[in-house]
C-alpha positions, 0 to 999 in steps of 0.5 A: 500500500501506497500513500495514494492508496491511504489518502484514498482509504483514509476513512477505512484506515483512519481507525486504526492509525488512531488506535496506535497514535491515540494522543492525537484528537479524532478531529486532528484525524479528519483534518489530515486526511491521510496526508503522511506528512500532516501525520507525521508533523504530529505523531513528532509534537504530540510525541515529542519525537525527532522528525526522522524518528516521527518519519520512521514510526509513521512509515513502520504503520505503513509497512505494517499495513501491506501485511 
């Protein structure tokens, strides 16, 4: 699975994303859309991560997805 592919299933997806990043708002959940980097911008304030470190969480989910 692609990012095209998430912002498309964004609606399907968004459940679980939330369920692993749950200090981030359901509100926060529908304004991102799907976008990896507005999900990433908060998975790093919410979880005061580094960026790189917020890149590699976010595309961990990723991967974990394509099962």
């Amino acid at each position: 699975m692609n990012w095209d592919q998430i912002e498309g299933k964004w609606k399907q997806l968004k459940g679980q994303a939330q369920a692993k990043w749950g200090e981030i708002s359901g509100d926060d959940w529908d304004t991102i859309d799907g976008r990896r980097e507005q999900i990433v911008g908060l998975v790093q304030e919410r979880y005061g991560k580094e960026r790189a470190d917020a890149e590699k969480e976010v595309d961990g989910w990723l991967n974990s997805l394509r099962g």
